[in-house]
Phi, psi and omega in degrees: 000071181278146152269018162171184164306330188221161155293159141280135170305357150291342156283324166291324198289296177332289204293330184302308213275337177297337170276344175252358162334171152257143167342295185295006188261312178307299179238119165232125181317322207267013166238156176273135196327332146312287196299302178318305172323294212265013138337285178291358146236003175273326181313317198272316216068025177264171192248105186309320197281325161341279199301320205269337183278282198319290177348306186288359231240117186312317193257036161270317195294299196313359176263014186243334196263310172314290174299283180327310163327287180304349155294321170321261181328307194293326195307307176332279180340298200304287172308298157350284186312314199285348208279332173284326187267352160284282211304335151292320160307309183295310147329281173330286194294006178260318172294306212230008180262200196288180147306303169292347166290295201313293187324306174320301195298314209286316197306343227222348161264323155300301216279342193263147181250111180286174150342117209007058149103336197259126189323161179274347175253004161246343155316300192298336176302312201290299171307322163286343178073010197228151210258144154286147178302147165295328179291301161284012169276296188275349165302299191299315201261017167243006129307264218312329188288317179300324212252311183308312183299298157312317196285320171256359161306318235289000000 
Protein backbone atom coordinates (compact mmCIF):
# COMPACT_ATOMS: atom_id res chain seq x y z
CA UNK A 1 0.00 0.00 0.00
CA UNK A 2 2.41 2.75 -0.96
CA UNK A 3 1.31 6.29 -0.22
CA UNK A 4 2.79 8.28 -2.34
CA UNK A 5 6.17 8.63 -4.69
CA UNK A 6 8.15 9.63 -2.28
CA UNK A 7 8.65 9.90 1.56
CA UNK A 8 7.87 12.79 3.35
CA UNK A 9 10.56 14.40 5.25
CA UNK A 10 8.91 13.55 8.03
CA UNK A 11 9.10 10.08 7.34
CA UNK A 12 13.00 10.68 6.53
CA UNK A 13 13.45 12.27 9.77
CA UNK A 14 11.67 9.41 11.81
CA UNK A 15 13.75 6.62 10.04
CA UNK A 16 17.15 9.01 10.10
CA UNK A 17 16.54 9.13 14.07
CA UNK A 18 15.76 5.27 14.63
CA UNK A 19 18.82 4.64 12.75
CA UNK A 20 20.69 7.30 14.29
CA UNK A 21 19.51 6.97 18.00
CA UNK A 22 21.85 7.17 20.75
CA UNK A 23 22.23 3.93 22.14
CA UNK A 24 20.75 5.04 25.53
CA UNK A 25 17.89 6.28 24.09
CA UNK A 26 16.82 2.88 22.26
CA UNK A 27 17.61 0.81 25.67
CA UNK A 28 17.99 2.23 29.11
CA UNK A 29 18.48 -0.66 31.54
CA UNK A 30 16.52 0.93 34.41
CA UNK A 31 13.52 1.31 32.04
CA UNK A 32 11.38 -1.26 30.76
CA UNK A 33 10.82 -1.64 27.08
CA UNK A 34 7.42 -0.06 26.83
CA UNK A 35 8.83 3.13 28.35
CA UNK A 36 11.72 3.18 25.70
CA UNK A 37 8.98 2.86 22.43
CA UNK A 38 7.34 5.40 24.02
CA UNK A 39 10.24 7.54 24.43
CA UNK A 40 10.72 7.42 20.93
CA UNK A 41 7.44 8.97 20.11
CA UNK A 42 7.02 11.43 22.72
CA UNK A 43 10.55 12.54 21.26
CA UNK A 44 9.17 12.35 17.87
CA UNK A 45 5.96 13.75 18.23
CA UNK A 46 4.19 10.51 16.61
CA UNK A 47 1.31 8.77 16.99
CA UNK A 48 1.40 5.10 17.16
CA UNK A 49 -1.17 5.10 14.85
CA UNK A 50 0.97 7.36 12.55
CA UNK A 51 3.89 5.11 12.68
CA UNK A 52 1.97 1.75 12.67
CA UNK A 53 0.03 3.22 8.93
CA UNK A 54 4.01 4.27 7.74
CA UNK A 55 4.59 0.34 8.56
CA UNK A 56 2.23 -0.59 5.63
CA UNK A 57 3.42 1.55 3.59
CA UNK A 58 5.97 -0.27 0.58
CA UNK A 59 8.18 2.62 0.50
CA UNK A 60 8.65 3.53 4.06
CA UNK A 61 9.51 -0.25 4.71
CA UNK A 62 11.84 -0.30 2.11
CA UNK A 63 13.87 2.49 2.94
CA UNK A 64 13.59 0.68 6.17
CA UNK A 65 14.90 -2.55 4.75
CA UNK A 66 17.52 -0.51 2.63
CA UNK A 67 19.33 0.89 5.93
CA UNK A 68 19.15 -2.16 7.63
CA UNK A 69 21.05 -4.15 4.76
CA UNK A 70 23.52 -1.45 4.98
CA UNK A 71 23.92 -1.50 8.91
CA UNK A 72 24.38 -5.53 7.73
CA UNK A 73 26.91 -4.74 5.21
CA UNK A 74 29.04 -1.96 7.70
CA UNK A 75 29.01 -4.68 10.55
CA UNK A 76 30.68 -6.87 8.06
CA UNK A 77 33.26 -4.45 6.79
CA UNK A 78 34.05 -3.49 10.66
CA UNK A 79 34.62 -7.44 11.11
CA UNK A 80 36.54 -7.84 8.25
CA UNK A 81 39.01 -5.35 8.93
CA UNK A 82 39.21 -6.60 12.57
CA UNK A 83 39.54 -10.64 11.23
CA UNK A 84 43.30 -10.44 10.88
CA UNK A 85 44.11 -9.07 14.22
CA UNK A 86 41.47 -11.72 16.01
CA UNK A 87 42.99 -14.26 14.02
CA UNK A 88 46.13 -13.40 15.21
CA UNK A 89 44.89 -13.28 18.93
CA UNK A 90 43.54 -16.38 18.84
CA UNK A 91 46.89 -17.96 17.68
CA UNK A 92 48.85 -16.26 20.56
CA UNK A 93 45.97 -17.84 22.92
CA UNK A 94 46.08 -21.04 21.31
CA UNK A 95 50.01 -21.19 21.65
CA UNK A 96 50.31 -20.10 25.04
CA UNK A 97 46.97 -20.37 27.30
CA UNK A 98 45.53 -22.24 29.66
CA UNK A 99 44.00 -25.57 28.22
CA UNK A 100 40.59 -24.40 28.21
CA UNK A 101 41.25 -20.97 26.56
CA UNK A 102 44.04 -22.66 24.20
CA UNK A 103 40.97 -25.08 23.22
CA UNK A 104 38.54 -22.40 23.13
CA UNK A 105 41.22 -20.31 20.76
CA UNK A 106 41.88 -23.31 18.19
CA UNK A 107 37.39 -24.40 17.91
CA UNK A 108 37.23 -20.53 17.03
CA UNK A 109 40.16 -21.03 14.49
CA UNK A 110 38.43 -23.69 12.89
CA UNK A 111 35.24 -21.83 12.86
CA UNK A 112 36.80 -18.69 11.09
CA UNK A 113 37.22 -18.83 7.31
CA UNK A 114 39.56 -17.02 4.94
CA UNK A 115 39.06 -15.61 1.48
CA UNK A 116 37.67 -18.59 -0.71
CA UNK A 117 37.40 -21.29 1.77
CA UNK A 118 40.60 -21.57 3.21
CA UNK A 119 41.33 -21.54 7.18
CA UNK A 120 42.84 -18.47 8.80
CA UNK A 121 46.10 -20.22 9.89
CA UNK A 122 46.67 -21.66 6.44
CA UNK A 123 46.08 -18.29 4.68
CA UNK A 124 48.60 -16.85 7.42
CA UNK A 125 50.78 -19.68 6.92
CA UNK A 126 51.04 -19.40 3.34
CA UNK A 127 51.92 -15.57 3.60
CA UNK A 128 54.84 -15.98 6.50
CA UNK A 129 56.24 -18.83 4.60
CA UNK A 130 56.47 -20.43 8.30
CA UNK A 131 55.38 -23.95 9.72
CA UNK A 132 53.00 -24.22 12.75
CA UNK A 133 54.39 -25.39 15.82
CA UNK A 134 53.83 -28.74 16.66
CA UNK A 135 52.76 -28.40 19.56
CA UNK A 136 50.24 -25.91 18.41
CA UNK A 137 49.55 -28.29 15.14
CA UNK A 138 48.41 -30.28 17.60
CA UNK A 139 46.28 -28.49 20.09
CA UNK A 140 44.22 -27.60 16.49
CA UNK A 141 43.92 -30.78 15.50
CA UNK A 142 42.53 -32.27 18.76
CA UNK A 143 40.02 -29.20 18.71
CA UNK A 144 39.15 -29.99 15.67
CA UNK A 145 38.70 -33.91 16.46
CA UNK A 146 36.69 -32.42 19.83
CA UNK A 147 34.79 -30.24 17.36
CA UNK A 148 33.98 -33.49 14.73
CA UNK A 149 32.96 -35.45 18.02
CA UNK A 150 30.51 -32.85 19.04
CA UNK A 151 29.50 -32.17 15.62
CA UNK A 152 27.91 -35.61 15.52
CA UNK A 153 26.69 -36.18 18.86
CA UNK A 154 24.46 -33.26 17.74
Amino acid sequence: MAMGKYLTPRQREIIDDLFDADQDEIQDENEGEKQDKSKFFVKNKLSRVIFNRWLKDSLFMSEIMDRMEWCQKECELILSRNKPKAAKKLVGLAAKATTETARKACIDIINMTGVVGKSVVDADMEKSGEEMAPELAGRVLAAMDTAKRNGDAK
